[in-house]
C-alpha positions in Angstrom: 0.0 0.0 0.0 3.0 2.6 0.6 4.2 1.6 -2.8 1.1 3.0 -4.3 1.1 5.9 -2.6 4.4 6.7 -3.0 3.5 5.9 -6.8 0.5 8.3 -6.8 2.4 11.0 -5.2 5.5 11.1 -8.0 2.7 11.0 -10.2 1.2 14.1 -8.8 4.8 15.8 -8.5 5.3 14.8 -12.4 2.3 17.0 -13.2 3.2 19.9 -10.9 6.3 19.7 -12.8 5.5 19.6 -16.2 3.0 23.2 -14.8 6.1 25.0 -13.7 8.0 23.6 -16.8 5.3 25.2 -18.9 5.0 28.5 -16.8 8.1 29.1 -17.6 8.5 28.4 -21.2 5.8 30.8 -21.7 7.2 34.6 -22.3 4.7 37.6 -21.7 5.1 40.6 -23.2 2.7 43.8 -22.9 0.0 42.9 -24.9 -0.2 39.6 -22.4 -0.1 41.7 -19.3 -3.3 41.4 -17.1 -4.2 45.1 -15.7 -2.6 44.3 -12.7 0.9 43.6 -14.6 0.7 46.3 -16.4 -0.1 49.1 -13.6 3.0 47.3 -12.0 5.2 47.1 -14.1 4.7 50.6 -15.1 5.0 51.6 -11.7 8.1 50.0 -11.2 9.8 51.5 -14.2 9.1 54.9 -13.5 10.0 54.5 -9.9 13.4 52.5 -11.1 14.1 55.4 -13.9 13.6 58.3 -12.2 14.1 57.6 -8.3 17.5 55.4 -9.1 18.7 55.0 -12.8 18.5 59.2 -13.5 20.0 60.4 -10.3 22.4 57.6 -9.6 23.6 57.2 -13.5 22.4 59.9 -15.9 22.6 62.6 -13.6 25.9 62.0 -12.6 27.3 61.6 -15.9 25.3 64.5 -17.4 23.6 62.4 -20.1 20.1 64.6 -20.9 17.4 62.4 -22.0 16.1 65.2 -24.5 15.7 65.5 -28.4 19.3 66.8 -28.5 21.5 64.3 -25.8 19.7 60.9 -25.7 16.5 60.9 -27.0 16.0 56.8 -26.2 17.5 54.5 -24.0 15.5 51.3 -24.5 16.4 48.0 -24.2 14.2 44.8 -25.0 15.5 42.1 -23.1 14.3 38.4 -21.9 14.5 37.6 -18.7 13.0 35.2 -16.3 11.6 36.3 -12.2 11.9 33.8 -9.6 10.0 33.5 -6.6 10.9 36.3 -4.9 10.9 39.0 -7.7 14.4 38.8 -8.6 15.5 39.4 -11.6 17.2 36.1 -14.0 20.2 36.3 -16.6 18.7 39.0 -18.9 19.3 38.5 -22.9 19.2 41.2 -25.1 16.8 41.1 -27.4 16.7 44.7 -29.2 19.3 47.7 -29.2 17.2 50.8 -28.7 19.8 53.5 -27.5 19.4 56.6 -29.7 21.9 59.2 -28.1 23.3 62.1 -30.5 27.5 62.6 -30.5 27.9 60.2 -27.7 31.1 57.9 -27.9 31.0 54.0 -28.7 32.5 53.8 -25.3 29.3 55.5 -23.8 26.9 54.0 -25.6 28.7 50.4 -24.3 28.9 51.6 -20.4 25.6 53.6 -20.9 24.1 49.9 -22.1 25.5 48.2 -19.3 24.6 50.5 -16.5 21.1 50.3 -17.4 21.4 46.4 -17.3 22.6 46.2 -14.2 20.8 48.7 -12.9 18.0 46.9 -13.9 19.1 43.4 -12.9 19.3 44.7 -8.9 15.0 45.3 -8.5 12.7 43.3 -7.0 9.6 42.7 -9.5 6.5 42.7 -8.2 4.2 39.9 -7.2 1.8 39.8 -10.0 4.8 39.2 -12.3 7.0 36.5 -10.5 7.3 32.9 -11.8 7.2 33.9 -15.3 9.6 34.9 -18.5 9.4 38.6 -19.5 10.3 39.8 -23.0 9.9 43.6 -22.5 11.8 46.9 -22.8 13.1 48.3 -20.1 14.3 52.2 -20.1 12.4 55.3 -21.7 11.6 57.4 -24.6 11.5 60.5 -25.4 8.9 61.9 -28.1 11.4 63.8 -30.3 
């Protein structure tokens, strides 16, 4: 009898298994955000941008997100959230840094600060356990 339990229970952990596998195989972008997603995620980027990235990065290197510095810094990336909102290996997806006279060399650190930036917030609940395929940055409407 402990046999079949033991059996039934595997069984049952095979299934729960093959859910997570699937959970996470799936990618959501925007147009697969429920409202709650998308009021957090947005709410998270503009804290991120404007509260850390600007003052801690752009400020400090006096990098203008205007029409005439750096009209865009977007980055699509791919990234998986665990558990506890943290933030997986991301993969770059799409190159969407659009800054005026700026060298290679700070286009390069410019991309990598905002990666890493990036990589060090916790994601809210309503978008844990999944894979993400979004941008992350801003725009400017030049």
């Amino acid at each position: 009898m402990c046999y079949f339990f033991a059996a039934c229970g595997g069984t049952n952990n095979v299934e729960k298994e093959k859910e997570m596998n699937k959970q996470t195989e799936t990618i959501l972008s925007f147009d697969d955000f429920t409202t709650q997603q998308f009021v957090d995620w947005n709410e998270l980027m503009e804290n991120w941008w404007f509260e850390d990235f600007k003052v801690n990065y752009l400020d400090q290197k006096s990098i203008f997100q205007d029409c005439i510095d750096c009209a865009d810094i977007i980055i699509v990336v791919t990234f998986y959230v665990d558990n506890e909102g943290r933030v997986g290996e991301l993969i770059e997806v799409k190159d969407g840094i659009d800054c005026f006279n700026r060298s290679v060399e700070e286009l390069l650190e410019l991309k990598s600060e905002v990666l890493n930036s990036f990589q060090k917030l916790i994601i809210p609940e309503s978008l844990r356990n999944v894979k993400l395929n979004v941008p992350i940055g801003r725009s400017t409407l030049c």
